[in-house]
N, C-alpha and C positions, 0 to 999 in steps of 0.2 A: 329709179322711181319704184319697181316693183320689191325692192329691198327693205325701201321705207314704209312701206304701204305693210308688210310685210313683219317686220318691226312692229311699227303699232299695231299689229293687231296680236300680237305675242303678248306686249303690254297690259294691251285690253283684258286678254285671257289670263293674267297673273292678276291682276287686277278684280278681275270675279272673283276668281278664284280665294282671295282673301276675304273679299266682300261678305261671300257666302257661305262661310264657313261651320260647319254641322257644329249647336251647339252639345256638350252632353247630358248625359239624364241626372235629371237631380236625386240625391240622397234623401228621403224622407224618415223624418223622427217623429215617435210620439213616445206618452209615456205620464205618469203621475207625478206631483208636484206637492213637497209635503215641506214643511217647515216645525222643527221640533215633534218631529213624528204625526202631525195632525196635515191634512191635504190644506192649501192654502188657494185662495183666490189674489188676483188683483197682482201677482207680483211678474216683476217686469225677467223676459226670457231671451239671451243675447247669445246667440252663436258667431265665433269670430276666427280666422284661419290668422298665426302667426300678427295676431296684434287689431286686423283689421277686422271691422264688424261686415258678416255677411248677411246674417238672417234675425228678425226678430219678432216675438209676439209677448201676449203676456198670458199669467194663466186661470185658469179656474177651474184648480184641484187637478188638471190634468190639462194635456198639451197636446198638438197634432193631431187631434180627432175631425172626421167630418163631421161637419164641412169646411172646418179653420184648421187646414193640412199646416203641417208646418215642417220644412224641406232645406235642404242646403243647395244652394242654384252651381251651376259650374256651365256659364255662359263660355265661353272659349274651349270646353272640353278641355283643359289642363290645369286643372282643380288637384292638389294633392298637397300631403300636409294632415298631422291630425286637427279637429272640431274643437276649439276648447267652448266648454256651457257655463254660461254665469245667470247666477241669480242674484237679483238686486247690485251687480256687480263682483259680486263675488263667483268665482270661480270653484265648479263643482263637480265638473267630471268634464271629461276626454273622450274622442272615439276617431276612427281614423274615419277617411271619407271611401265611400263605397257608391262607383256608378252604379244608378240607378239600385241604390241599397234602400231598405224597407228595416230601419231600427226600433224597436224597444228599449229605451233608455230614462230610467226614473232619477228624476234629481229632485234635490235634499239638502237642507240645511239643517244642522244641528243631529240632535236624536234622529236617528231610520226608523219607521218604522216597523213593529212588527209582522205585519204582513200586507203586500200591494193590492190594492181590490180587482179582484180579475176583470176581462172585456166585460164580463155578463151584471158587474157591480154598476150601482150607480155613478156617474163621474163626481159627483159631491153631494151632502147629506146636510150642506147647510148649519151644522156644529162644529167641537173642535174643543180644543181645550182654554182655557182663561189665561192670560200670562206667560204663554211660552210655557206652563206648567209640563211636567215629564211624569208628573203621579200616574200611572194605569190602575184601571180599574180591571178586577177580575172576572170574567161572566161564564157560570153554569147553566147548561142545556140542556133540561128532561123531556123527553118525548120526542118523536118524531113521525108520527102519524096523522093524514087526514083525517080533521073529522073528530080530531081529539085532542084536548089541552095540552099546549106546548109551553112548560114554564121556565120562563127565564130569571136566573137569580144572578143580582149584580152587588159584589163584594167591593169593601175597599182593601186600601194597601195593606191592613192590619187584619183584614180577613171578619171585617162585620159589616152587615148589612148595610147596603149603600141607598139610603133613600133621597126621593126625589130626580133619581137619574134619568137621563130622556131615553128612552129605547124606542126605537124606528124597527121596524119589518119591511124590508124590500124585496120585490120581487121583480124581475125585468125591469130593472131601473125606475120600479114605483114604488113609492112609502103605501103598505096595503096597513098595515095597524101601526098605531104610535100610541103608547102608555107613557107615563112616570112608573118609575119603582115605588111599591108602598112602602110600610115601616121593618118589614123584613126582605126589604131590596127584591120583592119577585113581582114578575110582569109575566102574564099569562095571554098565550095567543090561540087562535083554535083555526087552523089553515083550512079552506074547502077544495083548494087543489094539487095536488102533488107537483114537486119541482123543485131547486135551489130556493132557498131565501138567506139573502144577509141581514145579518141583527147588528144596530148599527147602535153602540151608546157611546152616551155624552154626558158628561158636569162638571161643573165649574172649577177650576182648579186640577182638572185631569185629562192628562190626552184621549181623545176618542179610540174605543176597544172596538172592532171588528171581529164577529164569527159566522160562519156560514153552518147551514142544518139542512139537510136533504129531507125535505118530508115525502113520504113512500105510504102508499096504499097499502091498509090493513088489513088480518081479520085478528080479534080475538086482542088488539094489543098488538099485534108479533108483523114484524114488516116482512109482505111478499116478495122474497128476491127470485131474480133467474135460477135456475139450474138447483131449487132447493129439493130437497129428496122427500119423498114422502114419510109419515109418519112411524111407521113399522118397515123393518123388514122385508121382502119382499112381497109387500103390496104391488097394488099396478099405481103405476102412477095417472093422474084423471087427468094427464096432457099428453101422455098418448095417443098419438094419433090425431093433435088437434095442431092446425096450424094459422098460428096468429098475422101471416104476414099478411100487411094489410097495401103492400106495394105503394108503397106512401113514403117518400124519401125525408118526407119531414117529421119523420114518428119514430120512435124504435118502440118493440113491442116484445114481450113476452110471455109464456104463459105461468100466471099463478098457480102451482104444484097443491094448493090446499081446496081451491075451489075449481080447478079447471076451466077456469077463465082466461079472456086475455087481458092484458093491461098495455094501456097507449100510452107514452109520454112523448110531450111535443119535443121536437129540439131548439136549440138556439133561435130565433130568429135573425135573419140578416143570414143565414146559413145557406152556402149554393145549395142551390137542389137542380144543376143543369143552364148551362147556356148562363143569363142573363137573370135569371131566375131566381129567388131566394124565398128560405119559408118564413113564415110570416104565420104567427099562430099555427101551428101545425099543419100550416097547407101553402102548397108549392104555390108562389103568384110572379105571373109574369110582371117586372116596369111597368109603371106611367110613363106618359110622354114626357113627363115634368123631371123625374127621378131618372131619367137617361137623360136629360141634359144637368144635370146635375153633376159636379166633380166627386170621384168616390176618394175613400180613405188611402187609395193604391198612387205612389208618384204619378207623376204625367211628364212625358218625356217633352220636352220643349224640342228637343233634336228630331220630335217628327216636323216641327217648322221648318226647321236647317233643312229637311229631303226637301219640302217645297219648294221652299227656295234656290234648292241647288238646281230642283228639275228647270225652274224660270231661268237660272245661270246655264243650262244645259243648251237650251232653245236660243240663248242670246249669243250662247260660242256659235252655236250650229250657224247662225244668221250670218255672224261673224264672218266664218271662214267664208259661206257660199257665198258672202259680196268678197274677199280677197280673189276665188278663184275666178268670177264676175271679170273684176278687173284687168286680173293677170290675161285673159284669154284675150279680152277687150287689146290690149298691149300688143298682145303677139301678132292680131288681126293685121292691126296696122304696120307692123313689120312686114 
């Protein structure tokens, strides 16, 4: 009796044991989504191992972003094999799978191209080119000072003036100016704050051109950089002895060598600045209640479920055995 008794609960314990089984941490992708070198919306994103479909979304100009993560799941933890990625069914790039991997991966049909818009760019600009067109347009960039006309001139393939082009100014993923090109293709912008800005143009018949312009605090014209030397010789220099650090993890700061000033520029936003923490206009804020229960851009391992559950499987062997030995002792009594 106490063999069988004994028996099933071995059973029992193989039996969790499968039940419960740790699943592994998913592979997370993101990444830009362009069709004949222009970002595209609305097209359909199919990740499939050896045939069969795992993961799907569609896109809008870019993929995998919070809050619409987009991840390869490996429920069983014996996931392996490379990823193939289609678009519209069509098959466009590979990548092998990676527990708990955190990818960068840009797919593309037709034309690439010229350059990916970085995290700090807008995810789409709402343009694009007419027709599947491949014609680029060429754009020059005068100036790069606050505070002072920044003119942009947008060429065609033949190198004349392109008028009527849509040119967008972005900055932290906001359109701050939009002009047309006039009859000598120039759009003039006059920035009040220093930072990255992408110039984003568009017209009909031509893929969208992308360029990025740091505008930098002035005097005179002339941009104030770090570490610039003074004008003569050995003058002294008037940052001497001055110290800018303003212990502000969300700023970097330096001092201007022409005026003995300092100058603050904010960093990225969404940027740790500590713990939980991120800057946010130049200043460190801690979460909302709302934005911690929120999912971030970072995978999420489903395998901390599996420890849960293993711990419930843990307490159930435990129960298990201590009614086996229960009974075994109950047995002996009576002998």
């Amino acid at each position: 009796m106490f063999g069988k008794i004994l028996a099933s609960a071995v059973f029992c314990l193989l039996f969790l044991g499968t039940a419960y089984a740790q699943p592994g941490i998913p592979h997370q992708f993101y990444g830009s989504v362009t069709v004949n070198g222009a970002l595209a919306k609305g097209i359909p994103i199919v990740a499939k191992i050896s045939g069969t479909e795992i993961s799907t979304t569609s896109s809008n100009g870019t993929y995998g972003y919070d809050p619409c993560i987009f991840y390869v799941p490996d429920p069983n933890n014996t996931l392996s094999g490379p990823i193939d990625f289609y678009l519209s069914g069509t098959k466009v790039a590979s990548h092998s799978f990676e527990t708990g991997g955190y990818t960068r991966l840009d797919l593309s049909i037709g034309t690439a191209p010229t350059s990916t818009p970085p995290s700090g760019a807008p995810l789409s600009t709402g343009g694009g080119p007419s027709g599947g067109s491949t014609n680029r347009l060429d754009v020059e960039i005068e100036g790069s000072c606050v505070g002072e006309e920044i003119v942009v001139t947008v060429l065609n393939t033949v190198g004349n003036p392109a008028r009527g082009a849509d040119v967008k100014a972005v900055k932290d993923r906001k359109t701050v100016e939009q002009q047309d090109s006039d009859d000598e293709g120039k759009v003039s912008f006059t920035f009040s704050e220093a930072g990255e800005y992408y110039i984003y143009v568009t017209k009909t018949n031509y893929s969208q051109t992308t360029k990025k312009v740091e505008v930098k605090e002035c005097i005179g014209g002339q941009e104030e950089t770090p570490g610039e030397e003074g004008e003569e010789a050995g003058t002294e220099s008037l940052c001497d002895n001055v110290d800018c650090d303003d212990s502000n993890p969300c700023t970097t700061e330096y001092c201007a060598t022409k005026t003995g000033h300092c100058v603050y520029e904010n960093q990225a936003d969404s940027l740790s600045c500590g713990g939980k923490n991120t800057c946010q206009a130049g200043v460190c804020v801690e979460p909302t209640a709302e934005e911690e229960e929120k999912p971030t851009g970072t995978p999420t391992s489903t395998g901390f479920v599996g420890l849960g559950q293993a711990s419930g499987a843990g307490l159930i062997i435990i129960a298990l055995i201590g009614l086996v030995l229960l009974v075994a002792g109950k047995k002996r009594k009576k002998k």
